[in-house]
N, CA, C and O of each residue as an XYZ file, in Angstrom:
592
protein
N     -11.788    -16.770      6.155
C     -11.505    -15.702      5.218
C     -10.030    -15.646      4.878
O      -9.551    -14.522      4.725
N      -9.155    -16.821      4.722
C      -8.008    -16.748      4.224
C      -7.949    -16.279      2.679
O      -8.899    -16.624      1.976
N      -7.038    -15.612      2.163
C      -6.558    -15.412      1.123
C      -5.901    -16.786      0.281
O      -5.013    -17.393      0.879
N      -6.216    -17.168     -0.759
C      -5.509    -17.810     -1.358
C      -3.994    -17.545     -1.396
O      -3.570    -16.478     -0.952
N      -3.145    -18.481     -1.915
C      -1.446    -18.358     -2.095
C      -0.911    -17.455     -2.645
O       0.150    -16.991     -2.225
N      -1.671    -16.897     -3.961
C      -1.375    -15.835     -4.823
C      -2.814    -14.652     -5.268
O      -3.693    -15.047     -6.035
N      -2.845    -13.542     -4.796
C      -4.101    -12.920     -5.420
C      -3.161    -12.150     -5.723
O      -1.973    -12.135     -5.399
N      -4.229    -11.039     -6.847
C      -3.562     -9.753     -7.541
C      -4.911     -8.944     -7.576
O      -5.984     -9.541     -7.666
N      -4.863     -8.039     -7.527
C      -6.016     -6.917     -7.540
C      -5.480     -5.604     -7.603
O      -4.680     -5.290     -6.722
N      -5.818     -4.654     -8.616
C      -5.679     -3.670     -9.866
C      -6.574     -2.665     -9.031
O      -7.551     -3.114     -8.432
N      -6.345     -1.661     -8.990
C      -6.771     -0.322     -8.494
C      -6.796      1.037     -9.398
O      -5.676      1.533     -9.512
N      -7.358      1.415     -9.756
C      -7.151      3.162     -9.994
C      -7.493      3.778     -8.868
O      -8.494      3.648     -8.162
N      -6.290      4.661     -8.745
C      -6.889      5.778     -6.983
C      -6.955      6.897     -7.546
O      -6.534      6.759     -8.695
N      -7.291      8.036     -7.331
C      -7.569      9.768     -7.842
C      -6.772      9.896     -6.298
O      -7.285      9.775     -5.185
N      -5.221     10.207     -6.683
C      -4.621     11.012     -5.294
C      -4.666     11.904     -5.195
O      -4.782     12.674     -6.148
N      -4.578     12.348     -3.668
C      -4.799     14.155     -3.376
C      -3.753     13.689     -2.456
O      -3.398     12.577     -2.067
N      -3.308     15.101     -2.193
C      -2.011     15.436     -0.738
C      -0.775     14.261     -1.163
O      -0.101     13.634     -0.346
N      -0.722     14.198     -2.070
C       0.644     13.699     -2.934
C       0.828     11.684     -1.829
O       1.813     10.993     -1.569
N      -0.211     11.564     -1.629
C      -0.356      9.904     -0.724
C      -1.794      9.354     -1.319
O      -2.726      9.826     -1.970
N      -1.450      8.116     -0.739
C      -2.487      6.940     -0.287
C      -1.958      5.753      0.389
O      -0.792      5.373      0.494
N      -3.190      5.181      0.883
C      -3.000      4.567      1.991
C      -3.207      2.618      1.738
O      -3.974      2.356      0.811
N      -2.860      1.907      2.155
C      -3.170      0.373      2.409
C      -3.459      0.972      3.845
O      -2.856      1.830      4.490
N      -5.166     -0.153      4.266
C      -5.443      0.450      5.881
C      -6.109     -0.659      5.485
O      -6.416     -1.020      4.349
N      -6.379     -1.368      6.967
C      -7.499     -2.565      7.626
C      -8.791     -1.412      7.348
O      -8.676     -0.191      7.458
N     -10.127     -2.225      6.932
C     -11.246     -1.481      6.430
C     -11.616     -1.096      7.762
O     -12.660     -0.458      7.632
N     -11.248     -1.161      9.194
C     -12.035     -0.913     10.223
C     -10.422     -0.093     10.857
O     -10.059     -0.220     12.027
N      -9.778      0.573      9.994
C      -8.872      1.535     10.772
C      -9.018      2.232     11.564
O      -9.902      3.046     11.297
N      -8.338      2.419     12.980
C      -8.560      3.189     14.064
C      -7.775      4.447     14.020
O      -7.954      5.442     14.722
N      -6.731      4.239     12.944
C      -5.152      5.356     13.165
C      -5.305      6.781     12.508
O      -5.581      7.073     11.344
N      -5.056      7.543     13.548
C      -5.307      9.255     13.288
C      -3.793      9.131     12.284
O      -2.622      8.923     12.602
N      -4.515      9.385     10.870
C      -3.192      9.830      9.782
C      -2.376     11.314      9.745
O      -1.424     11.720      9.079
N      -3.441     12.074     11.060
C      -2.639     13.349     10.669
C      -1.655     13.657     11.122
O      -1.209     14.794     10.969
N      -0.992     12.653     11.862
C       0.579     12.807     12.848
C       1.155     12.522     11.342
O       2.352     12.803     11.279
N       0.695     12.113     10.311
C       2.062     11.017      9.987
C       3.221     11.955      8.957
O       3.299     13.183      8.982
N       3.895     11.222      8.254
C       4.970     12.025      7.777
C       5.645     13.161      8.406
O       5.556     14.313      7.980
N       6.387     12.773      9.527
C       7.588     13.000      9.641
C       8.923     13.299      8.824
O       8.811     12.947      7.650
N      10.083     13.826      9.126
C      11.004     13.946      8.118
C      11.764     12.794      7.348
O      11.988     12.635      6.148
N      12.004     12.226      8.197
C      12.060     10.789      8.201
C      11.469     10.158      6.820
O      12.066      9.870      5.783
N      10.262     10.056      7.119
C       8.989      9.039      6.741
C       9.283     10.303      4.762
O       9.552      9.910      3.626
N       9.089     11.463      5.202
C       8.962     11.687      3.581
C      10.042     11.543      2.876
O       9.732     11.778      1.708
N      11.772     11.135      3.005
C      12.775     11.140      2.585
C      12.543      9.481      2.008
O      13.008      9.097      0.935
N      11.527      8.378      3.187
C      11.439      7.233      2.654
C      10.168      7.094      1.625
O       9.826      6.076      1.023
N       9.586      8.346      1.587
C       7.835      7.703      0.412
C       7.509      6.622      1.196
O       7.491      5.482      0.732
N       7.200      6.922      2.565
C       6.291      5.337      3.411
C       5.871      6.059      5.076
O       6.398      7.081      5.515
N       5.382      5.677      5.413
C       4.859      6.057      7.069
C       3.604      4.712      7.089
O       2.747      4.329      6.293
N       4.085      4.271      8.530
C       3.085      3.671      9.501
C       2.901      3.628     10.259
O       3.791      3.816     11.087
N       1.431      3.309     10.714
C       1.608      2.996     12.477
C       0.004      2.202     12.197
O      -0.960      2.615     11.554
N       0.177      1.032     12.896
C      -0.299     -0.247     13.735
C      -1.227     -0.430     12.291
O      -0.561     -1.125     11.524
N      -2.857      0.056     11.515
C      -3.625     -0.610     11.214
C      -3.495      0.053      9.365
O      -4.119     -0.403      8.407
N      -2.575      1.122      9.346
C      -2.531      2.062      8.010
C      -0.622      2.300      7.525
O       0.401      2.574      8.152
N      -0.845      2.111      6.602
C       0.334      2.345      5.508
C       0.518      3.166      4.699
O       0.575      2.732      3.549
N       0.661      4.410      4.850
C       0.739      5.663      3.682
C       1.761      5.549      3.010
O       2.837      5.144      3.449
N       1.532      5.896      1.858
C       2.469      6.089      0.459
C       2.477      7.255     -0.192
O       1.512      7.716     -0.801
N       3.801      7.875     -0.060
C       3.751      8.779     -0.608
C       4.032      8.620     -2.508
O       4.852      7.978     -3.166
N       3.020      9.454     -2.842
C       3.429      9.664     -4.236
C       4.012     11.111     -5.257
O       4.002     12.250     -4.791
N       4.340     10.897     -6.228
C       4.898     12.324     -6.605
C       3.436     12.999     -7.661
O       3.579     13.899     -8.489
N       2.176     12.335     -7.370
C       0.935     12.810     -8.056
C       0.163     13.847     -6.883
O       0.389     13.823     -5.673
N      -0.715     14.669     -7.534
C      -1.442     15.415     -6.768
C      -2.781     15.660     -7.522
O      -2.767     16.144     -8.654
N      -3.524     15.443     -7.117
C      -4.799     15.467     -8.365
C      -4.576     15.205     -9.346
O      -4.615     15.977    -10.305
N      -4.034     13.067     -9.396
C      -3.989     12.802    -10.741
C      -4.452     10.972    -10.376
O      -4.904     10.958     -9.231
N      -4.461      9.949    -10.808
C      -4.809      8.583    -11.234
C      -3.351      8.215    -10.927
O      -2.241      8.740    -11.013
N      -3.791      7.279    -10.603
C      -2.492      6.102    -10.455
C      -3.139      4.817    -10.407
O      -4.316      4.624    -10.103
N      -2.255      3.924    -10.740
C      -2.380      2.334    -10.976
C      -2.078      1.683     -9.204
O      -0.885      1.578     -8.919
N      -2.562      1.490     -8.678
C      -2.194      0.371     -7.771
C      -2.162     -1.147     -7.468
O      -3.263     -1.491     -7.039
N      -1.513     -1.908     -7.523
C      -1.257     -3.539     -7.753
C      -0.909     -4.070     -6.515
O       0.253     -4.378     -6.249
N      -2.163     -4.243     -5.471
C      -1.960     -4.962     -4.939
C      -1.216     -6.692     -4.701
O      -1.428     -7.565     -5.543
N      -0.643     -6.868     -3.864
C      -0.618     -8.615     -4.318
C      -0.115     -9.179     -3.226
O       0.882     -8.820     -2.599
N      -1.030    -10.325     -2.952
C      -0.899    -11.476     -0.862
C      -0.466    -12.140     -1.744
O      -0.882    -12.288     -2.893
N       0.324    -12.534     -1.270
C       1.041    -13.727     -1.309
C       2.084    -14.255      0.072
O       2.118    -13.821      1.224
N       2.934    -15.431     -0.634
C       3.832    -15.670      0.161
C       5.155    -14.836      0.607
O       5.114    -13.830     -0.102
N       6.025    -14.779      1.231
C       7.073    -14.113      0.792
C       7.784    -13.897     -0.173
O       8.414    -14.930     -0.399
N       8.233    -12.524     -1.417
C       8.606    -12.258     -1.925
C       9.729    -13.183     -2.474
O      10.391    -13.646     -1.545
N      10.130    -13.577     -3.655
C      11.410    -14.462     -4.216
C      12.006    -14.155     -5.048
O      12.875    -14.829     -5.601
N      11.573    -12.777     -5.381
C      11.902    -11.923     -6.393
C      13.452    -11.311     -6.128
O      13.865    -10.792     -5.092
N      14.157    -11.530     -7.352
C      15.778    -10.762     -6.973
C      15.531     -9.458     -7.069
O      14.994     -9.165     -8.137
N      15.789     -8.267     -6.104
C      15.889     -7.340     -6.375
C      17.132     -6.441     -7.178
O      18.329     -6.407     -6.896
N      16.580     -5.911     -8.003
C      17.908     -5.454     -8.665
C      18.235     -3.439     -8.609
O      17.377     -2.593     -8.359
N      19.707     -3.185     -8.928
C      19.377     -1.774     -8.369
C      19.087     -0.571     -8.624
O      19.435      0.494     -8.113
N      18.027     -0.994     -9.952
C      17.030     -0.399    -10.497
C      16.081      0.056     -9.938
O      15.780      1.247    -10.010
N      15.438     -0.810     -9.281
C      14.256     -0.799     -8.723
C      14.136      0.081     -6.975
O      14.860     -0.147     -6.007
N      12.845      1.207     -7.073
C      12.871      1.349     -5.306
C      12.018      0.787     -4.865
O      10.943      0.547     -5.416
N      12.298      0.538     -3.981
C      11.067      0.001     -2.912
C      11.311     -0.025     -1.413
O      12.379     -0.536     -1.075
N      10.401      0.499     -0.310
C      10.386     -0.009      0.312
C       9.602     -0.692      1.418
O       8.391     -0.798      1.229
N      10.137     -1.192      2.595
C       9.440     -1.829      3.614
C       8.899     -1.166      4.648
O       9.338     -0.092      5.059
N       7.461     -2.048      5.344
C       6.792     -1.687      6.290
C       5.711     -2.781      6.787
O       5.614     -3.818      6.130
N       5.075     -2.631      7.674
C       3.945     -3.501      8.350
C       2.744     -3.526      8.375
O       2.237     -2.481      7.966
N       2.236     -4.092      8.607
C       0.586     -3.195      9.018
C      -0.103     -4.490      9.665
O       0.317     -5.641      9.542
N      -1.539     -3.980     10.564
C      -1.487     -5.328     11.537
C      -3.281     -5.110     11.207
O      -4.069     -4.259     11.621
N      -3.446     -6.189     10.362
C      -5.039     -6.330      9.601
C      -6.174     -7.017     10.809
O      -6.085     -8.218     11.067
N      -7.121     -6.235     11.436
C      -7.748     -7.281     12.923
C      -8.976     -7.473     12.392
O      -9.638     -8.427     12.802
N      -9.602     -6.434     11.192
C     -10.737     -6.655     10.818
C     -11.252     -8.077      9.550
O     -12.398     -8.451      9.298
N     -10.118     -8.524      9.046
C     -10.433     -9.299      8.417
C      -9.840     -8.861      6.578
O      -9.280     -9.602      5.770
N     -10.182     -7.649      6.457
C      -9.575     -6.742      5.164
C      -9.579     -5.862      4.878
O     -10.311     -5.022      5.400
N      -8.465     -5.501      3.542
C      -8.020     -4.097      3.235
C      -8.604     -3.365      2.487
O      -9.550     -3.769      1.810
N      -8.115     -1.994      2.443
C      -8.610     -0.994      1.293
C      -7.245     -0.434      0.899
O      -6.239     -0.222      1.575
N      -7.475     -0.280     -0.230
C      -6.708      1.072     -0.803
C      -7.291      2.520     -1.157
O      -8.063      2.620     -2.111
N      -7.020      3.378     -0.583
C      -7.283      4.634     -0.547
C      -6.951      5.986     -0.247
O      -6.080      6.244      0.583
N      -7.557      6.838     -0.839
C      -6.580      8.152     -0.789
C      -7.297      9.163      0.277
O      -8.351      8.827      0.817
N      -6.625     10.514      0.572
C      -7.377     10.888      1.745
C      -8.655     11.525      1.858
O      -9.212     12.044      2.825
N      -9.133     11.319      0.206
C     -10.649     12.089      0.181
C     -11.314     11.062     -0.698
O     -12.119     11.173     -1.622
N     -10.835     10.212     -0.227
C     -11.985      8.571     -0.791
C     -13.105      8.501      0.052
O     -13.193      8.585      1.276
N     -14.121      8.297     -1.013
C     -15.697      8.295     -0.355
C     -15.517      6.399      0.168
O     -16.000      5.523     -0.549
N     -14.800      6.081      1.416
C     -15.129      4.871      2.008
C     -16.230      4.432      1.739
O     -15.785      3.311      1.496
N     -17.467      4.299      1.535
C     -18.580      3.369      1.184
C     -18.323      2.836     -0.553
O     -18.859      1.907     -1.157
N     -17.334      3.797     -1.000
C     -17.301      2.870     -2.603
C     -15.900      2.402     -2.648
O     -15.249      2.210     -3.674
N     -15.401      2.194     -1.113
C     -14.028      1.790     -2.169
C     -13.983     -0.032     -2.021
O     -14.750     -0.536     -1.201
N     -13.290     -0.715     -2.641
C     -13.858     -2.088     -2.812
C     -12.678     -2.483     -1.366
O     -11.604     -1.939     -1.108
N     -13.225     -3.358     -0.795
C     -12.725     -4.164      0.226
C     -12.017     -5.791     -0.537
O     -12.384     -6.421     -1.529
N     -11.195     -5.972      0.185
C     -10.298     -7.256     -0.151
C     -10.090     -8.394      0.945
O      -9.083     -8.312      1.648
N     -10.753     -9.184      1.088
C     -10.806     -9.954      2.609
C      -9.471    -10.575      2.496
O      -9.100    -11.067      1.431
N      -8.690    -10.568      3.624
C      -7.618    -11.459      3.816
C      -7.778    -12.185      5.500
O      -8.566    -11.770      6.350
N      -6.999    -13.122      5.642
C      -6.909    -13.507      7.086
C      -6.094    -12.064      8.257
O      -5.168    -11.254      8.213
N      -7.196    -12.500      9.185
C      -6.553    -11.008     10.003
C      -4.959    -11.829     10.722
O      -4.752    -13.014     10.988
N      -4.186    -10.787     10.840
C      -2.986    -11.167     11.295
C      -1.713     -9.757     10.783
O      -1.941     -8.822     10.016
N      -0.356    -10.080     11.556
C       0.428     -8.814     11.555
C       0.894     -9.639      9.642
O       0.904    -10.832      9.339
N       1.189     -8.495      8.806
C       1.889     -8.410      7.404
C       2.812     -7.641      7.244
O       2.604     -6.573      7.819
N       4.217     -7.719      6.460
C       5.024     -7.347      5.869
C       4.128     -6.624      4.899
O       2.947     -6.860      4.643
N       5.139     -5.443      4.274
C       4.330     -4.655      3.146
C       5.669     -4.409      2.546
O       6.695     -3.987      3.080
N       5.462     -4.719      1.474
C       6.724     -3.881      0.346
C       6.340     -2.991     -0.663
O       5.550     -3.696     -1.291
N       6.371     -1.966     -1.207
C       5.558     -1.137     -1.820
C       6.907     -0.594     -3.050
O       7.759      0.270     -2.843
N       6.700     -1.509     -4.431
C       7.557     -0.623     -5.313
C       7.054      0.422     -6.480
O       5.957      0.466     -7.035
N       7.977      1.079     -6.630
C       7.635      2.558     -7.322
C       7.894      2.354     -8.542
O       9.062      2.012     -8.727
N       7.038      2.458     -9.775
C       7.259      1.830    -11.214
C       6.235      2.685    -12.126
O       5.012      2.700    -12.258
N       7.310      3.384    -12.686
C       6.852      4.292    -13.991
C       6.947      5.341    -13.596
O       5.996      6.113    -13.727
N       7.794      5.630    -13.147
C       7.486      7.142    -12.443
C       8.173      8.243    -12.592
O       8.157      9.296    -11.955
N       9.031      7.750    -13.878
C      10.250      9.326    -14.640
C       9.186      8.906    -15.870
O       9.207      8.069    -16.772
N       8.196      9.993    -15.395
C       7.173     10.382    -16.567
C       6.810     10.970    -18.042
O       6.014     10.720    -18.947
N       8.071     12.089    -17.701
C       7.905     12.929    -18.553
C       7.671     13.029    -19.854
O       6.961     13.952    -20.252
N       7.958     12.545    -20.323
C       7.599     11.944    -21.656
C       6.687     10.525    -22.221
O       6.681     10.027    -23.347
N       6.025     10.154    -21.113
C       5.267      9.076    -20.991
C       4.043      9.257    -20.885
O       3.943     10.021    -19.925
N       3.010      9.032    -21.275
C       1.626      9.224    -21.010
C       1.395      8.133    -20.100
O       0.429      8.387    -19.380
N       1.912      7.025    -19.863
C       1.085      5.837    -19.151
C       1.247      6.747    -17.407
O       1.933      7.688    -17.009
N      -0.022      5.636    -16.631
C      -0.121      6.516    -15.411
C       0.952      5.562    -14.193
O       1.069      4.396    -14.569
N       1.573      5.807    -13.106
C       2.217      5.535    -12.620
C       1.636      4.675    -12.013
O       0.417      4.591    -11.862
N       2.583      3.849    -11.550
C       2.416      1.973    -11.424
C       3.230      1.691     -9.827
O       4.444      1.511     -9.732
N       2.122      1.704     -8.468
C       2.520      1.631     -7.072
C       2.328     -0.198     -7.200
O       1.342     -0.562     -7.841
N       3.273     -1.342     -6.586
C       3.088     -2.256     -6.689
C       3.290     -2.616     -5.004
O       4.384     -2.510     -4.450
N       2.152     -3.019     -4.366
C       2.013     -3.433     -3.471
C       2.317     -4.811     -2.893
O       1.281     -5.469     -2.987
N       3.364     -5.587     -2.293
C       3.315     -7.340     -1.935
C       3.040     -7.021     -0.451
O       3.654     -6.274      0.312
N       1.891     -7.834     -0.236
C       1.368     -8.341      1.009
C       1.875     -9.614      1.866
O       1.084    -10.536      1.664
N       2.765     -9.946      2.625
C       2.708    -11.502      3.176
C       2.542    -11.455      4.546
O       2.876    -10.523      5.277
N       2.080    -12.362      4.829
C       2.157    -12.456      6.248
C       3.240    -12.645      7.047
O       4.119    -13.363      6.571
N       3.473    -12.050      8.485
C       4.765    -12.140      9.074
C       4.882    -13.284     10.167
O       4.521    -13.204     11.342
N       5.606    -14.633      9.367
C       5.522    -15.367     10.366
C       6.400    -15.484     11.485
O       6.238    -16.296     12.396
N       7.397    -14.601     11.397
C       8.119    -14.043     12.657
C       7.552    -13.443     14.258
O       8.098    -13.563     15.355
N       6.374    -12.831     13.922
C       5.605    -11.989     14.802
C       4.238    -12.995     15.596
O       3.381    -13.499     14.870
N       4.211    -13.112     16.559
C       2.818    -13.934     17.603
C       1.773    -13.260     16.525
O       1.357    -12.145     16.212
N       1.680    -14.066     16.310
C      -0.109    -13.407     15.566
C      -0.888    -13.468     16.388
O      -2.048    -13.120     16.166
C-alpha cells in the first residue's frame, strides 16, 4: 500500500469548532486535551496518530489539498504561512476531518504506514471581499530521519 511519488487529493470539509484534523483512519488520540496556548498562537496541535488545524471558519466549507509526496523543494517565500508537524500513520491511511464528521463517509487515502512530516499552508484566507472558499494545503512526506 505505498503511495505513489506524487498524489494530490481535493477535499471539501464543513468545519465546526474553528479546526480539522489529518488523523491515521484507526486514530487512538483523545483530541480534547489539544490546543494549548501555545498550539492556538501556531494554527497546529499534535500528538502521535492526529494533526489538528486550526482554522478561522466556523460553520463554513473549506478546500483541503492534500499532497504525499517527496520532500518539499518548494522556495518558501515571506508571503506565505505555514507550518510544521508530524503524525505517525500505523494503520495504513488517512482522513481528513472535522470534529462532527460522520467517519463512515469520509473517504480514506491509503499510504505506507510509517512516521511523516506534515506542512500545512494557509491560502486565501484575507477573505473579505472574496467569495472563493479558503484553501488549507496539506504536504505529506515521509520522515526518513526517524526508525520507522
Amino acid at each position: 500500500m505505498s503511495s505513489r511519488p506524487h498524489d494530490k487529493y481535493v477535499f471539501q470539509i464543513h468545519t465546526d469548532h474553528f479546526q480539522f484534523f489529518l488523523e491515521d483512519c484507526d486514530s487512538i488520540t483523545d483530541t480534547s486535551n489539544f490546543w494549548d496556548e501555545e498550539a492556538l498562537n501556531r494554527l497546529i496541535d499534535a500528538n502521535f496518530d492526529v494533526v489538528s488545524i486550526g482554522t478561522q471558519e466556523f460553520e463554513e466549507d473549506i478546500i483541503v489539498v492534500l499532497e504525499i509526496s517527496g520532500k518539499p523543494q518548494e522556495e518558501l517565500d515571506g508571503n506565505s504561512y505555514f507550518v510544521d508537524s508530524s503524525i505517525v500513520i500505523h494503520s495504513g491511511c488517512v482522513m481528513v476531518t472535522a470534529p462532527e464528521s460522520d467517519l463512515s463517509k469520509v473517504p480514506q487515502v491509503n499510504i505506507e504506514p510509517g512516521i511523516y512530516n506534515v506542512r500545512v499552508f494557509f491560502e486565501q484566507l484575507d477573505r473579505k471581499n472574496n467569495k472563493q472558499k479558503p484553501v488549507y494545503r496539506i504536504l505529506l512526506w515521509k520522515d526518513l530521519t526517524q526508525k520507522q
